[in-house]
GUKOL-822471 format. One record per residue (C-alpha): x, y, z; residue in one letter. Coordinates in steps of 0.25 Angstrom, whole numbers, padded with zeros to 4 digits, always signed. Layout:
BEGIN
XYZa/...
END
This chain:
BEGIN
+0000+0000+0000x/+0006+0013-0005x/-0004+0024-0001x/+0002+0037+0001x/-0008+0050+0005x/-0005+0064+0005x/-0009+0073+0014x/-0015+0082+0003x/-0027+0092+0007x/-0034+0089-0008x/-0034+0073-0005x/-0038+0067+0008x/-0031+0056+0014x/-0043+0045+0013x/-0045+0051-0002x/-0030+0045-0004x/-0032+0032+0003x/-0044+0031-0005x/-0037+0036-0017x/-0025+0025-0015x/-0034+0013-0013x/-0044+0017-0025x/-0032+0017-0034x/-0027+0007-0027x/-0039-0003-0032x/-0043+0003-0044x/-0029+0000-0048x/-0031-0015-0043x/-0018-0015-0034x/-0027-0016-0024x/-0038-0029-0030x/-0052-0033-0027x/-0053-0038-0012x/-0039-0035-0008x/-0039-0029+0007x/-0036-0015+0007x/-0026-0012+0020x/-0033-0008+0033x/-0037+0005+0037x/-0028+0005+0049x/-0015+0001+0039x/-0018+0012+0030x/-0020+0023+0042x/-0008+0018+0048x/+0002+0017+0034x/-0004+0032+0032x/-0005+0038+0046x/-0018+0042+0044x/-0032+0038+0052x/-0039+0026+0049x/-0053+0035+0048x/-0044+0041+0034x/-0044+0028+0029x/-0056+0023+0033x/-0061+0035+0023x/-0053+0030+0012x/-0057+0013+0011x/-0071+0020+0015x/-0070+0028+0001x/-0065+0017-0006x/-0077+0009-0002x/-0087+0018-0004x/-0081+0019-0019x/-0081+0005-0021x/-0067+0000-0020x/-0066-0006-0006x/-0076-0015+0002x/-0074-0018+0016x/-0076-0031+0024x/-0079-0029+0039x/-0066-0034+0046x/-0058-0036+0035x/-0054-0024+0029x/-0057-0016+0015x/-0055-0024+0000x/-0055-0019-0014x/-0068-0021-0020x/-0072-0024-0034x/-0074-0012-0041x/-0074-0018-0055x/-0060-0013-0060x/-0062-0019-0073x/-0071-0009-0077x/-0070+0003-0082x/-0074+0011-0070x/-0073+0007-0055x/-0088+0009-0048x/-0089+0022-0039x/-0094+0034-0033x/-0090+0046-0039x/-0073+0049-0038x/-0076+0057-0022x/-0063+0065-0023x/-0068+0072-0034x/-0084+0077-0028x/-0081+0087-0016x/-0093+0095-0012x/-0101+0091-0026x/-0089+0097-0033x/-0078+0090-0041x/-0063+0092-0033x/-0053+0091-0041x/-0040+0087-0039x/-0032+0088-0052x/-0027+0098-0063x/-0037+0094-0075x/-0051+0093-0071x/-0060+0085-0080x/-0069+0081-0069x/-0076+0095-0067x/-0086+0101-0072x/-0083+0115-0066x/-0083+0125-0078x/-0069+0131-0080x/-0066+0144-0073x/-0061+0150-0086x/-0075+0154-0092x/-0081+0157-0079x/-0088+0171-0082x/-0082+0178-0069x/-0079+0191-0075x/-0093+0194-0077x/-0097+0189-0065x/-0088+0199-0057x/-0094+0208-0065x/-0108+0203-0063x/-0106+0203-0049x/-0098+0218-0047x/-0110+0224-0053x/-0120+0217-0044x/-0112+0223-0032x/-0114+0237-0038x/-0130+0234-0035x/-0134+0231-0021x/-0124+0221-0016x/-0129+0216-0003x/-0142+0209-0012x/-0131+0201-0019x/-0128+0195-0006x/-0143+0190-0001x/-0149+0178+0000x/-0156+0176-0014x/-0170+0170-0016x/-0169+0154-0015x/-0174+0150-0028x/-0164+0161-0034x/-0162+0176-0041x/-0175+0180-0047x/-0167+0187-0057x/-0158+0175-0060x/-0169+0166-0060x/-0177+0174-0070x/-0163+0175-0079x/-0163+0160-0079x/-0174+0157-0083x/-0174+0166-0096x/-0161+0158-0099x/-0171+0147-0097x/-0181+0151-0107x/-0176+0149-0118x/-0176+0134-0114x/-0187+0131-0104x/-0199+0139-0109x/-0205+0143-0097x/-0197+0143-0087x/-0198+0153-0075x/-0189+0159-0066x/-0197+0155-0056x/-0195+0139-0058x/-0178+0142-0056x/-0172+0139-0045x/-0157+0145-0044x/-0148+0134-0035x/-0133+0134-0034x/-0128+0126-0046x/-0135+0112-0051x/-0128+0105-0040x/-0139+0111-0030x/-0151+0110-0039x/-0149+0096-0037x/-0147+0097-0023x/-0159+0104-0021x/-0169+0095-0029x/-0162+0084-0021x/-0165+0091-0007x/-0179+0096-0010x/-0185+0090-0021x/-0180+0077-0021x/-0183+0066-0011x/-0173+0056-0007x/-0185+0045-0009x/-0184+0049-0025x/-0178+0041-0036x/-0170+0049-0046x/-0163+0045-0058x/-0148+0048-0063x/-0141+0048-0076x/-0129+0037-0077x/-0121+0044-0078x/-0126+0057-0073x/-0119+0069-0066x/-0110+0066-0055x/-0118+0076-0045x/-0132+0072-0048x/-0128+0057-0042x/-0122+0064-0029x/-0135+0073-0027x/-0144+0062-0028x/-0136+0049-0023x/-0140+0045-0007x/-0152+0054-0009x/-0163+0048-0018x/-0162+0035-0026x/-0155+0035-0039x/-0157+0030-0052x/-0148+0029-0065x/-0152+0030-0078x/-0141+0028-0092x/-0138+0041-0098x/-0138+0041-0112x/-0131+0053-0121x/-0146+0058-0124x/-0149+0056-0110x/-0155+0047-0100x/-0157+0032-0107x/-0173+0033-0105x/-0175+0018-0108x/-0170+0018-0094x/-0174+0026-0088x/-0189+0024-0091x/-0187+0009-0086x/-0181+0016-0073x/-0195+0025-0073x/-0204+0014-0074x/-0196+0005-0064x/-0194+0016-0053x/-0199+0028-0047x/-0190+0039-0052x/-0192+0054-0048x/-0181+0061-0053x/-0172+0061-0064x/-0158+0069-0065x/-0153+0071-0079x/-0142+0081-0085x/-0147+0084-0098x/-0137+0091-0105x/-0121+0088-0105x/-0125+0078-0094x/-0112+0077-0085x/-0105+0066-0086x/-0108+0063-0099x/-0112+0075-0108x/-0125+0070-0114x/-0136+0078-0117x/-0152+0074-0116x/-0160+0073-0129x/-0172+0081-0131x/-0181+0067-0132x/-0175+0061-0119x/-0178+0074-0111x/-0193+0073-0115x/-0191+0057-0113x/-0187+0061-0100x/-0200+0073-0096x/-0208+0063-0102x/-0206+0052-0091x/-0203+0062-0081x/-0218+0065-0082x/-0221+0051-0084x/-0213+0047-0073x/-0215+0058-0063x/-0201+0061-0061x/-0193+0072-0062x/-0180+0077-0070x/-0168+0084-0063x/-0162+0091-0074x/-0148+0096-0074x/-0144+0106-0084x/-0130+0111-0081x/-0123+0110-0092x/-0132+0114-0103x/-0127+0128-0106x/-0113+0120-0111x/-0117+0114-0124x/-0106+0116-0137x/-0112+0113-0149x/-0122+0124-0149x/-0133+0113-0147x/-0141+0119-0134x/-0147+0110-0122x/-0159+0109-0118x/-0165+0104-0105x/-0176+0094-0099x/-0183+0107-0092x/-0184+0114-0106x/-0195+0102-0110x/-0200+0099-0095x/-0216+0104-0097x/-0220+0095-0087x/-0209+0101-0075x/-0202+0090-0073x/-0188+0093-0074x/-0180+0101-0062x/-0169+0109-0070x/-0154+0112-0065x/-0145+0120-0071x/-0131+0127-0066x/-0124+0141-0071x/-0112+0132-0064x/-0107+0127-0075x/-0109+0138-0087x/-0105+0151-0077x/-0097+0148-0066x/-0099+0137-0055x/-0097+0144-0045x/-0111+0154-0046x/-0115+0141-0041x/-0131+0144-0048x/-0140+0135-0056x/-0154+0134-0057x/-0164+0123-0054x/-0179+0121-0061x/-0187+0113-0053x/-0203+0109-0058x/-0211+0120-0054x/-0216+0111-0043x/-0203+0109-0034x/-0201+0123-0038x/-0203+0128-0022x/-0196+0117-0016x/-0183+0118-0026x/-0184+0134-0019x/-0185+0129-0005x/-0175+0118-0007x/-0165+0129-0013x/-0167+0138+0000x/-0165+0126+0010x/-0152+0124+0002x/-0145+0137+0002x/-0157+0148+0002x/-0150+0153-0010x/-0141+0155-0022x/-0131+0164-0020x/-0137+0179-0024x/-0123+0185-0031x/-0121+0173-0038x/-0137+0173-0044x/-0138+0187-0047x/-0123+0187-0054x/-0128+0175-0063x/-0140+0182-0065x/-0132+0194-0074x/-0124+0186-0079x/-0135+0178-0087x/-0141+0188-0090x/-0129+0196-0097x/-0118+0184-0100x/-0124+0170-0100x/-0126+0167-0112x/-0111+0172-0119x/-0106+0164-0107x/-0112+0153-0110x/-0107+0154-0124x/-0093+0158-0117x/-0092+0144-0112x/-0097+0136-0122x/-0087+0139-0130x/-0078+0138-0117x/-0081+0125-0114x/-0083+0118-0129x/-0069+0120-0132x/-0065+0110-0121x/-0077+0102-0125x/-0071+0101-0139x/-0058+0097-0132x/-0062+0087-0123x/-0069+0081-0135x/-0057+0082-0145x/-0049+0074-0134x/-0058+0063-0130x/-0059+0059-0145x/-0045+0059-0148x/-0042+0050-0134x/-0038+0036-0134x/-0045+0033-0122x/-0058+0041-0120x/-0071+0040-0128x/-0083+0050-0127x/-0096+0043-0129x/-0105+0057-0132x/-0102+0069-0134x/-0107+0080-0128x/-0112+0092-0132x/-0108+0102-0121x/-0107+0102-0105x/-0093+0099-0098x/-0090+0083-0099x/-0086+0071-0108x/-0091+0058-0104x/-0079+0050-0108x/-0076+0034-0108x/-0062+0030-0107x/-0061+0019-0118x/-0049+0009-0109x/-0055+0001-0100x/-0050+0010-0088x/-0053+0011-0072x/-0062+0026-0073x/-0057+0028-0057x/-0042+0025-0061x/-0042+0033-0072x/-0048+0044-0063x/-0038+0043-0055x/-0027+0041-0062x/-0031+0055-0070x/-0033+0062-0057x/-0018+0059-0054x/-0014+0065-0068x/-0021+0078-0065x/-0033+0074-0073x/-0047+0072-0068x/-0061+0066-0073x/-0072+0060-0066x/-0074+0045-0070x/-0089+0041-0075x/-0092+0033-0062x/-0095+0047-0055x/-0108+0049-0064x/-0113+0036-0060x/-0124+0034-0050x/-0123+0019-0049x/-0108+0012-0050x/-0105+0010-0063x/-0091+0006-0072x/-0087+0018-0081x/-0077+0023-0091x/-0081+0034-0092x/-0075+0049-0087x/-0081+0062-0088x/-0072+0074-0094x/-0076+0088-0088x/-0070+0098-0097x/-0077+0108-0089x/-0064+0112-0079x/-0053+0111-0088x/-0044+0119-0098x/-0041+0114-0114x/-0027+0112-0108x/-0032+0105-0098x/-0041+0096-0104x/-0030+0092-0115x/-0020+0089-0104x/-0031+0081-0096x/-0034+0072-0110x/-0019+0070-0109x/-0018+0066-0096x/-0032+0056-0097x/-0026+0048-0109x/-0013+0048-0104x/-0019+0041-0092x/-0027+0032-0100x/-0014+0027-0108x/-0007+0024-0095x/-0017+0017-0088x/-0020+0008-0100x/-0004+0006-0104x/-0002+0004-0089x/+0008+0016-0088x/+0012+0018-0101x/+0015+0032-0105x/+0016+0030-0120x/+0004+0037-0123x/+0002+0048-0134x/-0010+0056-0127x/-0019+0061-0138x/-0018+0078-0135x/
END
């Protein structure tokens, strides 16, 4: 046993152990139902507490790589290393607080926009001439369901798309992330049944997992697979359904027009109700514009989010949530009960700047944002080793399968130590499932970046597969 931890403020000790051992096993120096040393040898050969270790083989059994026999001690289980991807939870060093930390240079894993196209200059602006009016009524506690003025302002953008929509159905909440939040604490019950995507956005499984009871349903590139899903209907109760309709994280796809009315139609058959999340909407490429489930919803069954987090700046942290007009009181009190409020500066500086800059910004980072879509694109065709199944049509990812019969976790890993990282397909996953796939943000990253990263990923590939070789010609 050569474990060696650091006393490094950025890793905690049990994250190392568990780190060691995880390699340890995936590696397969360590093999199915061998006996991993006793907590007290490994608290003793580090100097550490026994209550640090008992962290680390709890992790690891938690994720599936050890099992425990009373009395006996902690073996390696049988995680299936033949396949293509070992069967876990989502990779926990990377999800602090709901948001991604990152502990490496190039950062395909997130999906925070890049700093370089935030519109900060206009805000400063913005917001130096709303000090010059009555300052202290910057600083008060807004109304809960949100800016009247904002609200109004949205739903004008909104018309062009939903007909008749109101300001007084729109709900302003702090970034998409608490819309769901709030449906989940005060609309939906933890007796109800709601169905996912597999795979489906990371965030989504989080919000919902322990709390109601969760069903999958295939994704298809035109959306949900609706043979499926109308067996699931007619076999169970199902009261919600969560879908991303356009630019879908992981995968990119985008609903067709006839599986959104397929899906109103059995929502009204079935008595359920669709949660829509709308984020990345705004970031098509191809001049061919989205549209959304709640543009057709006649018969109000569709609770709308969308998020200004992702095409302004993430840190105004404002979206907006359209709930049937039914749960329209209840979304306001839960939105009060939560925080009281959004915060009053950050709604009435969005509210100028959509009203005066929206939509050249928008058109700003499009064009931002396609030429690293055009990129990522050129490179994944030209690799050895990485295959894209569909192509998107705008949003931040590519879905990517790696073509060798490679360990997801391992490769993770093994890019993480070059500087490089990616979340492995297994995070999108609500039920354990063997995957060779890997989503690529290009959200965070530069063009030199991005061409160094590629380097790196197939140089990695090469060696693992040539078992160290370094004779490879990368493809940039």
């Amino acid at each position: 046993m050569n474990i060696k931890i650091t006393l490094n403020k950025d890793t905690d000790i049990y994250k190392q152990i568990y780190l060691y051992f995880k390699e340890e096993i995936l590696v397969e120096r360590f093999k199915v139902n061998d006996k991993l040393p006793s907590i007290r040898q490994i608290a003793n050969k580090l100097k550490i507490n026994n209550i640090t270790v008992l962290k680390a083989y709890s992790l690891l059994e938690t994720d599936g790589y050890i099992y425990k026999v009373k009395g006996s001690g902690s073996f390696v289980k049988n995680i299936n290393l033949n396949n293509t991807c070992t069967l876990q939870k989502p990779i926990l060093e990377n999800f602090k607080g709901g948001q991604i930390k990152i502990n490496s240079n190039i950062n395909f894993a997130s999906a925070t926009p890049n700093k370089e196209i935030f519109p900060t200059k206009i805000f400063q602006n913005i917001i130096s001439d709303l000090f010059l009016g009555d300052a202290p009524d910057l600083f008060i506690y807004e109304d809960s369901q949100g800016n009247f003025d904002l609200r109004k302002n949205i739903a004008n953008l909104l018309k062009k798309e939903i007909k008749n929509i109101s300001h007084r159905e729109i709900q302003i909440i702090n970034g998409a992330q608490q819309g769901l939040d709030l449906l989940k604490k005060g609309i939906i019950k933890n007796s109800s049944t709601i169905v996912l995507g597999s795979p489906t956005y990371s965030s989504a499984i989080t919000t919902f997992s322990n709390f109601c009871k969760i069903k999958t349903v295939p994704v298809q590139a035109d959306g949900f697979d609706m043979a499926a899903l109308e067996d699931l209907l007619r076999s169970s109760k199902i009261d919600y359904i969560y879908v991303m309709t356009n630019f879908q994280s992981p995968t990119g796809y985008k609903w067709s027009k006839d599986k959104k009315t397929k899906l109103l139609n059995l929502a009204e058959e079935y008595n359920f109700y669709i949660l829509e999340d709308d984020c990345l909407s705004e970031l098509y490429y191809h001049d061919i514009s989205t549209s959304s489930i709640k543009s057709i919803d006649f018969n109000d069954k569709v609770f709308y989010i969308n998020t200004f987090s992702k095409v302004i700046m993430p840190g105004l942290r404002l979206g907006y949530l359209i709930p049937p007009k039914k749960f329209i009181s209840s979304v306001i009190n839960s939105k009060f009960i939560s925080d009281i409020s959004s915060c009053n500066l950050s709604q009435k500086s969005l509210n100028v700047f959509l009203e005066n800059h929206y939509e050249e910004h928008l058109s700003k980072i499009r064009s931002f944002y396609k030429k690293k879509y055009e990129l990522v694109k050129s490179l994944i065709f030209k690799s050895k080793f990485l295959k894209l199944d569909y192509l998107p049509e705008g949003g931040f990812y590519f879905w990517v399968s790696i073509v060798n019969n490679l360990n997801c976790d391992l490769l993770y890993m093994k890019f993480k130590e070059r500087g490089v990282n990616v979340l492995p397909g297994n995070v999108f996953f609500y039920k354990k499932t063997s995957s060779n796939k890997i989503r690529i943000s290009f959200a965070a990253v530069s063009e030199d970046e991005i061409i160094l990263g590629f380097k790196i990923i197939e140089e990695t590939i090469y060696e693992i597969i040539h078992e160290g070789e370094n004779t490879y010609t990368p493809l940039i």
